[in-house]
N, C-alpha and C positions, 0 to 999 in steps of 0.2 A: 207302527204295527201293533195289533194288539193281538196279544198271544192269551189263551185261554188253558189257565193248570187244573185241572182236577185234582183231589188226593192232594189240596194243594198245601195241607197241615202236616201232612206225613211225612214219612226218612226221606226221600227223594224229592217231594216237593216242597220242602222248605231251601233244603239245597239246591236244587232248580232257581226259586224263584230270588233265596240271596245272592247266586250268582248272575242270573239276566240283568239286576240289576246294579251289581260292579260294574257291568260291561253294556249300560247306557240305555237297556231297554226300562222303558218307563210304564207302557199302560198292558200291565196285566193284569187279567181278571181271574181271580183267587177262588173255587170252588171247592165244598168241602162237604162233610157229611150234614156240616151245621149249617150252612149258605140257605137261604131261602131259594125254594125253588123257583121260585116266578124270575130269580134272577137268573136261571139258567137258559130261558128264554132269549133274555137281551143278550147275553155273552154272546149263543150260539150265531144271535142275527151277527154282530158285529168284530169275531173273532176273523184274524187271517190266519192263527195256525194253532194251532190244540195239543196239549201235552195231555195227554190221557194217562193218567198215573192211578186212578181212583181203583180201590179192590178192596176182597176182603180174601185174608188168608189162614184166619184163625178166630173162625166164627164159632157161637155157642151150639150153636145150630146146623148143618152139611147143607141145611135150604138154603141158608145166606150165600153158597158160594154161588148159587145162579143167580140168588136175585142181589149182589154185587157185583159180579164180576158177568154175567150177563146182561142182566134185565137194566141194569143205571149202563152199559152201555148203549144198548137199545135204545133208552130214552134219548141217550147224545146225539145217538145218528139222527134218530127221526127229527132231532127240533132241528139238525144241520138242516136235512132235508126238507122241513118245512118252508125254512128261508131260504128255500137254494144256495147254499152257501156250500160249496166245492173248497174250500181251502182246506191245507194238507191237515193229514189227523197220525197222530204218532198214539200208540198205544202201547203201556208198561205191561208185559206177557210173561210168562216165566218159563224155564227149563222144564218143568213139568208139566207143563202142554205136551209131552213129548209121554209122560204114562199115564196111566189108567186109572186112576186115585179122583177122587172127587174135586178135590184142588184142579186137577191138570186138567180134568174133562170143563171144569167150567172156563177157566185158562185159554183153551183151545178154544169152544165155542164162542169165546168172546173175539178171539181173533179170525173166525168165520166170519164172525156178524161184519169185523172192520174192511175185510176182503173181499163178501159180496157189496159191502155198503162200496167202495171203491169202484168195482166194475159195474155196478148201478147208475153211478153218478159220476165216473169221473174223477175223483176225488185221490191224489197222492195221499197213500196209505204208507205207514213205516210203523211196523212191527217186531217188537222188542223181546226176546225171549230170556230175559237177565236170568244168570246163577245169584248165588248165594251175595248180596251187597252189604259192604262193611264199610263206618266210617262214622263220623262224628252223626249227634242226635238221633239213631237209631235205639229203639226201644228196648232196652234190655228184660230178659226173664218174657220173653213173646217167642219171636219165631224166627231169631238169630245168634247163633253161637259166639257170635263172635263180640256181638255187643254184652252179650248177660256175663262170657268168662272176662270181659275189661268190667264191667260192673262191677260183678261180684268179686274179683280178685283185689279190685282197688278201693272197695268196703269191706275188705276181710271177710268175708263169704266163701262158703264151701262152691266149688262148683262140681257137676259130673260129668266123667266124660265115660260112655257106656265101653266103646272100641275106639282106641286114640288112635286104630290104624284105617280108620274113614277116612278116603279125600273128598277134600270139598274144594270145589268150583268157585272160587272168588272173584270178584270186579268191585274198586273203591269207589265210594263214593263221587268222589272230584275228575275221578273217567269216565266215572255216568253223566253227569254233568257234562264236562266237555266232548262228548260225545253226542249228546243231547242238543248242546247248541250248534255244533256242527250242521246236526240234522237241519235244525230251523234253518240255518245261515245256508242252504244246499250242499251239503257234504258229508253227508252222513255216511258208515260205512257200511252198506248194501251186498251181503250173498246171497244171492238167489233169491228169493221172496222175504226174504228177513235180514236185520238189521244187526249188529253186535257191535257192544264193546271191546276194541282192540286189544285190550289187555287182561287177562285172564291167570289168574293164578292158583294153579294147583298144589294144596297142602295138607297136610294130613291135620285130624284132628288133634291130635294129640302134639305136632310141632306147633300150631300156635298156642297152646294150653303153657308151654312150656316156656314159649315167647314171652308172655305177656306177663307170667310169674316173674321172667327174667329183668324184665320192664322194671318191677316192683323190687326189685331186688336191686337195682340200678343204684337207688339211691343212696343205700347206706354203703356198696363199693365208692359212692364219687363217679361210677359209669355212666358210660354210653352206649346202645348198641351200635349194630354197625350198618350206617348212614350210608353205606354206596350199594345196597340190596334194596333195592326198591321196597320191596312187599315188608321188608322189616321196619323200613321209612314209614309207612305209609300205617301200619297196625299200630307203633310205639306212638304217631300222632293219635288213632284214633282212641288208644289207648288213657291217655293223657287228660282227652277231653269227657273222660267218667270220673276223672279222681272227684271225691270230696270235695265242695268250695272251702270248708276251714282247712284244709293238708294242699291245696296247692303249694305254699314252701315246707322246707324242711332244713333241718340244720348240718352244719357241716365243723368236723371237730377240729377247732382252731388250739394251736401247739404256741402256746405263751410264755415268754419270759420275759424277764427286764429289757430285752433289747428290741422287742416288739410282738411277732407274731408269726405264721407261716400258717397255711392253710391248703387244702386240696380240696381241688374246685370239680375238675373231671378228670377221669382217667378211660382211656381206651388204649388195646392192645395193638392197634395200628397206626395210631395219630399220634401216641404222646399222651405227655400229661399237664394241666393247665393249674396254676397254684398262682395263690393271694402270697404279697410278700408283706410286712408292713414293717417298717423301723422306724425305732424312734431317734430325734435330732442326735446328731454326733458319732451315732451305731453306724459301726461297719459290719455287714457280713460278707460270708464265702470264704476268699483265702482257700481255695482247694481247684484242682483242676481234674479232667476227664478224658479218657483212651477215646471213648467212643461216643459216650452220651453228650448232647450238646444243646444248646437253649438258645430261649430269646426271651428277651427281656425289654418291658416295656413300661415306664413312669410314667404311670399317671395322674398322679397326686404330690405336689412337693420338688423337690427339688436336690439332686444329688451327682455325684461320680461313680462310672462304674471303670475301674484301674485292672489293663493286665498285663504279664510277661509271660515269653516263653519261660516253658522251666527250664531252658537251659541258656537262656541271656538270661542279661540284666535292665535292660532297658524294659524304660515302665510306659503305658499309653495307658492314656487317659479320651475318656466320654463323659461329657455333662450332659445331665440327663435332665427334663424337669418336665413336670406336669402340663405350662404352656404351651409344649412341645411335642406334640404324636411322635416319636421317632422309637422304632425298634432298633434292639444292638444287638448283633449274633454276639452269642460265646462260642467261638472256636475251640477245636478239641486239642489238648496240649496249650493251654495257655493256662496258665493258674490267675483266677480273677475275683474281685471282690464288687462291694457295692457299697459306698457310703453316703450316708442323709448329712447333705450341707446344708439343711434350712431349718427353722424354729420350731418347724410342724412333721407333725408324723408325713413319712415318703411311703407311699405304696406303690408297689411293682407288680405289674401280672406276667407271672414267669412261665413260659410254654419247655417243655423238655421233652426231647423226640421218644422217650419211652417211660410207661410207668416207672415209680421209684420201685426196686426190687432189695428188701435188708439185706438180703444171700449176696445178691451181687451189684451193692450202690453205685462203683466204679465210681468214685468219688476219693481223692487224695488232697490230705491237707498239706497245704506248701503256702507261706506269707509271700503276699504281690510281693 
């Protein structure tokens, strides 16, 4: 199949065209504002289906919006129609086809053109009226809030937010996308004469402003947000992919003494918290037990015991634990338990504990295995 992107440099068509090709499609023809024209010709003879993404939506000029988002489709159709070439034609349309603003009026007339062009010819039309799309390689500081406040927040930049109590209409990226190949594959989701993305999220300006400072602020907590809210999932990923290439890591304050190390890796208010352990040969730690708070514990480096008792027997168990060996070990609540490094080399544990450490309330009691 050869599939023809327009627009195909831009937020949506570079994500279009690296996922068609995850998923096995090979011969796509790439158009773009820079493409020689004469190659628009062979495309149109030879294309089976057409992502129409190409526009302009923040031109220096209010003439560009016709002769972008009109007049270059006009030209589409007619070289289809030169070649008689009927294969389906998906066209990128916006919410604001829907008012009266120079933007929407050209928006709309570009989606006439694709609708008479359809009952002219024949031709499966699918018409896209996207909100506001956010998600990785969108342009920040243009004509997205949501890319310029991950920009700007994650280069230390002021951003503005005029009324943080606007909602905006959202759809991520990778649901355009998979939406998008839907369509090609026959499945698109079709109401009435237009097309949508299934997923749509309504938020105010001002809660994502707040988001994505909290994003930033994540790291020096040791946090996470929280991963079972979609739309929080999906801004902290696109979030992520504006940071700095020199500040991708960052450091995490490791608590040192003679007997090794301890660290905090992440912390959330619903999962728990995940921490580095390191000891050196011979060190024992722990020796204290927990009402409520309970762990797991996993060696991955090295080689060791972790020894426990009820606190009210005597009787000791024992776990060898060692680096050649994946094995997690629950700590049970009411057991008083330790951990000690039986080998030459430093033992490193990554210890999971079902809630942040809290100083007020450690629930943590020293008592020797």
């Amino acid at each position: 199949m050869n599939i023809l992107v327009t627009g195909a440099r831009g937020f949506i068509g570079k994500n279009l065209i690296a996922e068609l090709r995850n998923r096995g499609y090979k011969n796509i023809f790439e158009y773009d504002k820079e493409t020689d024209l004469a190659l628009l010709d062979k495309y149109c003879k030879e294309a089976n289906y057409v992502f129409h993404l190409a526009g302009v939506n923040r031109p220096k000029e209010q003439s560009e919006f016709t002769e972008g988002n009109v007049g270059f489709t006009s030209i589409l159709l007619d070289t289809f129609k030169k070649h008689n070439n009927t294969c389906p034609v998906m066209i990128a349309s916006s919410i604001q086809a829907e008012l009266d603003n120079p933007y929407g009026k050209s928006k709309r007339a570009g989606e006439e053109l694709l609708f008479a062009h359809g009952k002219e010819t024949g031709t499966e039309v699918l018409v896209y009226r996207f909100p506001n799309v956010f998600g990785k390689w969108c342009r920040p500081n243009y004509n997205s809030a949501v890319a310029t406040f991950c920009h700007n927040i994650a280069h230390d930049l002021p951003i503005q937010v005029n009324d943080p109590s606007v909602v905006m209409n959202l759809v991520y990226i990778d649901d355009v996308v998979d939406e998008l190949i839907n369509a090609l594959e026959g499945n698109e989701n079709k109401v009435n004469s237009f097309c949508e993305v299934p997923v749509v999220y309504a938020i105010t300006l001002g809660k994502i402003a707040d988001l994505i400072y909290s994003f930033k602020k994540s790291r020096e907590e040791q946090s996470v947000p929280d991963m079972s809210n979609a739309f929080i999932k999906k801004l902290y990923s696109t979030y992520l992919s504006y940071l700095p290439e020199d500040q991708f890591g960052y450091d995490l304050k490791m608590n040192v003494d003679q007997r090794g190390s301890f660290t905090e890796f992440i912390k959330t208010p619903d999962r728990g918290q995940v921490s580095v352990n390191i000891s050196k040969p011979g060190i024992t730690k722990g020796n204290h037990w927990h009402h409520t708070k309970n762990e797991k514990f996993l060696v991955v480096s090295g080689k060791g015991v972790i020894r426990f008792r009820k606190i009210d027997c005597d009787e000791i168990i024992e776990y060898f634990v060692s680096g050649d060996k994946m094995e997690v070990v629950d700590i049970p609540i009411g057991y008083t338990h330790n951990i000690q490094n039986l080998g030459n080399t430093d033992m490193v544990t990554i210890m999971w504990a079902n809630e942040p450490f809290d100083p007020e309330k450690p629930d943590t009691y020293f008592l020797e295995v």
